[in-house]
N, C-alpha and C positions, 0 to 999 in steps of 0.2 A: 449138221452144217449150219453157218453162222446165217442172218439174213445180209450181213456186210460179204461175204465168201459167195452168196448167190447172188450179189449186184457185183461180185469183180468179175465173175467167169460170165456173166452175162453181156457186160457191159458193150464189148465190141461185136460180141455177135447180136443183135439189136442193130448197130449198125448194115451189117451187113445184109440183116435179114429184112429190114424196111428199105432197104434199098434195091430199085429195077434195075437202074442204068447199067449197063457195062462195067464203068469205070467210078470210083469213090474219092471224092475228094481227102485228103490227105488231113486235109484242116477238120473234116469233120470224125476221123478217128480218134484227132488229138482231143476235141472239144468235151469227143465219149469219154475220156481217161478225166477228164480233168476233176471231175468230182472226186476222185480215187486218188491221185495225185503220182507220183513219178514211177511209182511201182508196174504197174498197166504196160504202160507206154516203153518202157523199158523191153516187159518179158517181151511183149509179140515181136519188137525189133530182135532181142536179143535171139528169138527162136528164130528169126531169119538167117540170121549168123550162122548159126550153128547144124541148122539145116543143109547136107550137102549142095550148093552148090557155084558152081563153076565163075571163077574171077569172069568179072572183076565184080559181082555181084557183094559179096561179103563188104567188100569196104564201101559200098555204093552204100547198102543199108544203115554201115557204121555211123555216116554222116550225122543223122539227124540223131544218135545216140551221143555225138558230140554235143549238138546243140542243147543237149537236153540236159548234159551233163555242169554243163556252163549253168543253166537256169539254174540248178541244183545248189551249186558252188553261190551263187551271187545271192539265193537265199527265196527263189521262188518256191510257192507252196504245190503250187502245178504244173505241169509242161504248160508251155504257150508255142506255138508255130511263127515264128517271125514272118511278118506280111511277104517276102520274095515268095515265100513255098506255098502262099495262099493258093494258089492254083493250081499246084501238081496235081495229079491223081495216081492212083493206081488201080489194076483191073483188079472187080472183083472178087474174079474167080482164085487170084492170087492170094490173097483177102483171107477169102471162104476155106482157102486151103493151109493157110496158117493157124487159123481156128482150129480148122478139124483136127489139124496135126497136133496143136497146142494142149485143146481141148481134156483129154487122157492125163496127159500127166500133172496139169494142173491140178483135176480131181485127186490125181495121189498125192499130189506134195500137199495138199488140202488139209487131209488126215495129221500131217506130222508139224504144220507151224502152229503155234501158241506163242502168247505174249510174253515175251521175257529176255532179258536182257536190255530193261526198255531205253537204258542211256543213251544205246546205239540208233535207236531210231528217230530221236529228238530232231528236232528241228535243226538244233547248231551242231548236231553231230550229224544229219544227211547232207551239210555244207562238205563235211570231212567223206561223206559214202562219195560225193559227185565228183571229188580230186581221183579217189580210183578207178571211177566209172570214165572221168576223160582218161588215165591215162592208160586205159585196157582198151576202148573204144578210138583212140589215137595209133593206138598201135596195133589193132585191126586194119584199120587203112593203110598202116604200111604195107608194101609190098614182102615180107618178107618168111620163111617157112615154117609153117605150124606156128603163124600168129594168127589165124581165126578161130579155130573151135575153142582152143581151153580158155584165152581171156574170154571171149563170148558165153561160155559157159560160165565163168566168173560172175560175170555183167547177171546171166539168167538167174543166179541161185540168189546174188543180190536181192534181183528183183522180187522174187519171191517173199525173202528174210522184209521185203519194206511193205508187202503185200499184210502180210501176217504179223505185221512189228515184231517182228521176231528176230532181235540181235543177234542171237546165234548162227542163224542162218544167215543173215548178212556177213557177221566174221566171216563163215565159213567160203562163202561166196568172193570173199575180196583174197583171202588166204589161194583159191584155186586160181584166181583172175593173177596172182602173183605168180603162182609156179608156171603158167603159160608163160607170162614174159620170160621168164628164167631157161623153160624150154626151148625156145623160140631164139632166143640169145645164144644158148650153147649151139643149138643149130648153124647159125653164122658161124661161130667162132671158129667151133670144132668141124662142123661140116653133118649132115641130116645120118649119113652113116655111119659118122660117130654114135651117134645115140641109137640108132638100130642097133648098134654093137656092143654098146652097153645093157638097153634092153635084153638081148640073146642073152648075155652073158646072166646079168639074173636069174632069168625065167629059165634059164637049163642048169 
């Protein structure tokens, strides 16, 4: 393993782990990403997505994946936290437990990114990553059915592919974060039993 792959997976746990208080400022996990640049900041939001749980949680998290996604698009090279969110916080133990959960399978997606496809990683080509990243993290905060896990999961594999400059896995990450919307859409359309019924119909 790379000594850049043992400063990414360390990066936010460092924070957490010099930290006593309760509660961690918001600004100071952005500030840990920032030497890494949008990849970081992305996954740990992105695992909160995707992570079961219960509205309105999901599009709560989405938010600052918005924010982050604009930075992206206008040609920033790091997340920056706009001075209103200067003082959120959140508990730590929320934190610690994103990590932990995180933790695992970072080490396995670890094994399989290498550098390639490196067009996609470039600077004026993650202006074009942050157009998908708003419009999967946009339509996380809608209210509507089976739009959190698979663009979230979009958004994660992203994150990964900008982790490892690894275009491939970025494709691949923006190719899933599409078939979510398109899930997600036929759901309204057709109605969520429609697609149970399709599903069955397949798988038997």
């Amino acid at each position: 393993m790379t000594q850049n792959k043992i400063i990414t997976t360390q990066a936010i746990e460092d924070v957490v782990n010099k930290s006593s208080a309760d509660r961690i400022p918001v600004r100071d996990l952005v500030d840990a990403m920032q030497a890494i640049g949008f990849g970081l900041v992305m996954m740990i939001f992105a695992f909160g997505i995707i992570i079961p749980l219960p509205p309105p949680f999901p599009s709560i998290i989405a938010m600052p994946l918005i924010i982050f996604s604009l930075q992206m698009i206008a040609g920033y090279t790091a997340p920056k936290l706009p001075k209103r969110f200067e003082k959120i916080t959140v508990k730590r133990s929320v934190v610690a437990m994103l990590v932990q959960k995180s933790a695992p399978y970072i080490r396995k997606v670890e094994h399989i990114l290498r550098p390639r496809l490196g067009f996609v990683t470039t600077p004026r080509a993650e202006r074009v990553i942050g157009v998908f990243a708003l419009i999967f993290s946009s339509f996380i905060v809608l209210p509507m059915p089976l739009s959190n896990f698979i663009p979230g999961l979009g958004i994660l594999i992203i994150s990964f592919g900008l982790l490892g400059k690894d275009g491939l896995v970025v494709i691949c990450g923006i190719i899933v974060g599409l078939m979510g919307i398109a899930i997600s859409t036929t759901a309204v359309l057709l109605g969520v039993e429609a697609l149970y019924y399709i599903k069955n119909f397949f798988l038997n």
